[in-house]
N, C-alpha and C positions, 0 to 999 in steps of 0.2 A: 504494500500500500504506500503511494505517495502521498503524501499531503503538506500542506504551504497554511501556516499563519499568518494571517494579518495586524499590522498592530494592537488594537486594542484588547481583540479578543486573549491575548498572553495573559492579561490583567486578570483571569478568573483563577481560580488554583484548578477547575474541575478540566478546563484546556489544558495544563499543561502534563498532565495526567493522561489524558486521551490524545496530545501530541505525541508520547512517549512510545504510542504503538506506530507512528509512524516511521518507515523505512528514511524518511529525509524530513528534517526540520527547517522550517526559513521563517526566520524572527526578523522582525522590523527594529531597525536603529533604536526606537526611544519607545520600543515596547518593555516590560515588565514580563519576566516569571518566574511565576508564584510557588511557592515550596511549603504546603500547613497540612497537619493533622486534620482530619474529617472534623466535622462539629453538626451537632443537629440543636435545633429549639424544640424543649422539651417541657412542659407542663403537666405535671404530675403529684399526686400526695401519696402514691405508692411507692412505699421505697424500696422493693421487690422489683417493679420496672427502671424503679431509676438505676437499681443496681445489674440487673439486665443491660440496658440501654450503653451504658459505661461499658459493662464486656464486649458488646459488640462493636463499639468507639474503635477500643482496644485492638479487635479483629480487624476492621479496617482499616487503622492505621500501618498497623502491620501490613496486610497487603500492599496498601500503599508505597509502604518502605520498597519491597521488594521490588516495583516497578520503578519507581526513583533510583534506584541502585545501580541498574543495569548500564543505561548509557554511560557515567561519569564513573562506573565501576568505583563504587564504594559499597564500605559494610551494611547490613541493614541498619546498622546498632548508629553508624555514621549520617545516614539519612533520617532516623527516627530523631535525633540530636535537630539536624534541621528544621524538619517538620516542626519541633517541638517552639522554635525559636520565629515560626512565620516568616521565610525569607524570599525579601525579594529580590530577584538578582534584575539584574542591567541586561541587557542584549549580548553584551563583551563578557561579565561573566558567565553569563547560560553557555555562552560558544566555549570560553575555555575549561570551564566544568563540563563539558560532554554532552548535556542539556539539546543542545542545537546546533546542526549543522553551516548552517549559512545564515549572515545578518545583512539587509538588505537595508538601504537608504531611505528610500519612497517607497511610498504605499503603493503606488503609479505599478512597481514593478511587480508589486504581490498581485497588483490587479490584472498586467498584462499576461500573466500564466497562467 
């Protein structure tokens, strides 16, 4: 699978996650991406669910880890460190952390592809 970002969209963490299945990455110069732990809004007086809700947090951050890891080949235990800290990287660092393949100037050019 190919697929091409365009700027803004890097700004969500749930792209940059579903970017990571892609065969080639192309980030926009003065796009953002996002590196966090899942989160849900949760409204509850059970605390059987709340503590439910929390394992499964935990589950999917872990998955998470493991697809975060692969491109920039780090530990999960390395990524879960990220995730924990909300990071946003630059365009320059996603390329040299492994993140993305290609940083592109204009939008112009993400549009002409």
């Amino acid at each position: 699978m190919k697929c091409i970002q365009c700027g803004a969209e890097t700004e969500y963490f749930k792209w940059s996650i579903i970017a990571l299945a892609c065969d080639e990455i192309h980030m926009s110069e003065n796009a953002r991406f996002g590196i966090s732990e899942a989160s849900i809004f949760m409204v509850s007086s059970e605390p059987d669910e709340m503590k439910w809700r929390v394992k499964e947090l935990k589950k999917v951050n872990s998955v998470m880890a493991e697809i975060y890891m692969v491109r920039p080949k780090k530990t999960k235990k390395e990524m879960l460190k990220v995730m924990e800290q909300e990071t946003w990287l630059t365009a320059k660092e996603a390329k040299k952390n492994g993140f993305v393949d290609f940083i592109f100037e204009d939008v112009k050019e993400c549009v002409a592809k």
